[in-house]
N, C-alpha and C positions, 0 to 999 in steps of 0.2 A: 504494500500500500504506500503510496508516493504521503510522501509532508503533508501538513495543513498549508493552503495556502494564504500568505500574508499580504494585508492592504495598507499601501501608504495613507495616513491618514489625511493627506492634506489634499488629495483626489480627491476625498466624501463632503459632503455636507449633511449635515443634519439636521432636522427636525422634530421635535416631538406633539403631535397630533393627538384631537380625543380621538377617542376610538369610538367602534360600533358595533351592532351584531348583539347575540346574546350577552350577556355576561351581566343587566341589569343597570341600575342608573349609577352606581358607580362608576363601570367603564365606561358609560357615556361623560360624564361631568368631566373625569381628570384626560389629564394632557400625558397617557401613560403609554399610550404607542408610537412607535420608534418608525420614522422614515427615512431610509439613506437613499443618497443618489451619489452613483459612481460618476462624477462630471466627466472625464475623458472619453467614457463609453455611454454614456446617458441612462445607464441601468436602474432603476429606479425598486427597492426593497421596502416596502413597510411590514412590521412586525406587532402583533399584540397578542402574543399565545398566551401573556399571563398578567397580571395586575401591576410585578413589579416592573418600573422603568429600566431598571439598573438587567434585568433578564433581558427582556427584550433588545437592549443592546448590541447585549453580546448575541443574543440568536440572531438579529437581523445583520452580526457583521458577520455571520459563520457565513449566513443564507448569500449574501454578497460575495462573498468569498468565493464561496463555490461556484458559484453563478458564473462569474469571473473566470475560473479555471476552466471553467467547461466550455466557454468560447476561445481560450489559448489552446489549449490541449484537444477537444473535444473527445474522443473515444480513450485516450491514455487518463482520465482527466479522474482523480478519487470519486466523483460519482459516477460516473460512467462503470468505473472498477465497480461499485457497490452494486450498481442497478444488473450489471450483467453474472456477480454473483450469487445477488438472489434470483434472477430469473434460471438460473443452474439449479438453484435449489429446488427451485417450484417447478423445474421440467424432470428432477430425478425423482419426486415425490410422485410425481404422477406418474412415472415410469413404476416405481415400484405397487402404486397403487394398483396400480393396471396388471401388473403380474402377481401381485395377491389375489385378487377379486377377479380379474379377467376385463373383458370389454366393457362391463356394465355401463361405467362412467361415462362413455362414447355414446352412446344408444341409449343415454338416461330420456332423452326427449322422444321417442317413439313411443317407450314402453309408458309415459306420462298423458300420450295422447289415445293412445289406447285405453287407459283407465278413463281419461275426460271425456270419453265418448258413453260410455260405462253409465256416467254419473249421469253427464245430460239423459240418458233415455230414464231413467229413474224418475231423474226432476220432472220429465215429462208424464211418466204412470203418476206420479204424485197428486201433479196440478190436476188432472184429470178428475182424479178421487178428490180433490177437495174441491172443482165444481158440482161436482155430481151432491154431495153433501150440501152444499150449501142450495141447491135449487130443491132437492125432498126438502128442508128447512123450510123455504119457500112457501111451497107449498101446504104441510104443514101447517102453519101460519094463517095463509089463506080459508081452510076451511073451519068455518066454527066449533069448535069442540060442544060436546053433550054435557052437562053435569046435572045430575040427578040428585 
């Protein structure tokens, strides 16, 4: 895994912005999200994962950072390394899945539309019986009862 990579600090400028989104009327009120802008590249990062100022900081310089690297480097570039090591992961998972279990996982959407077809004709005996019910009601209804 190549270095972190590091940002001159006199490229950024900074400001800190309210924030928005969930988080309640606290994160609206304060000034606690972080906006950098890398001026020689015009990249623009704002950050608000968390309440503190002093966090968000440092995340929006890592997210800058990165960012950065991955237009100099692009495929050599520490994300790139990450993203194509997890995508390893997640293609040997499914390999092993798949020789556990067999095909299933492939063919999970046939075997799902055969059952939905199952269900609709059901739903349809259903509604049937519950017209039929409600019109003997009906009628019912309609004619006077005796009482003695």
């Amino acid at each position: 895994m190549p270095p972190r990579p590091k940002i001159v600090e006199a490229d950024i400028t900074e400001a800190f912005i309210k924030g928005s989104g969930p988080g309640g009327q606290k994160i609206n009120k304060t000034s606690c999200a972080v906006q950098l802008k890398h001026i020689p590249t015009g990249i623009v990062v704002k950050c608000q994962a968390t309440r503190s100022r002093t966090q968000n900081r440092k995340m929006a310089r890592t997210q800058l950072a990165e960012k950065l690297e991955f237009m100099e480097k692009g495929a050599e570039s520490r994300i790139a390394i990450k993203i194509s090591a997890k995508a390893k992961k997640k293609a040997n998972k499914r390999r092993k899945a798949k020789r556990k279990y067999g095909s299933v996982g492939g063919s999970g959407v046939k075997d799902h539309q055969a059952h939905g077809e199952d269900e609709a004709e059901e739903e349809e005996e259903t509604s049937i019986g519950e017209e039929d019910i409600e019109n003997d009601s009906r009628q019912n209804e309609a004619e006077p009862k005796d009482q003695a």
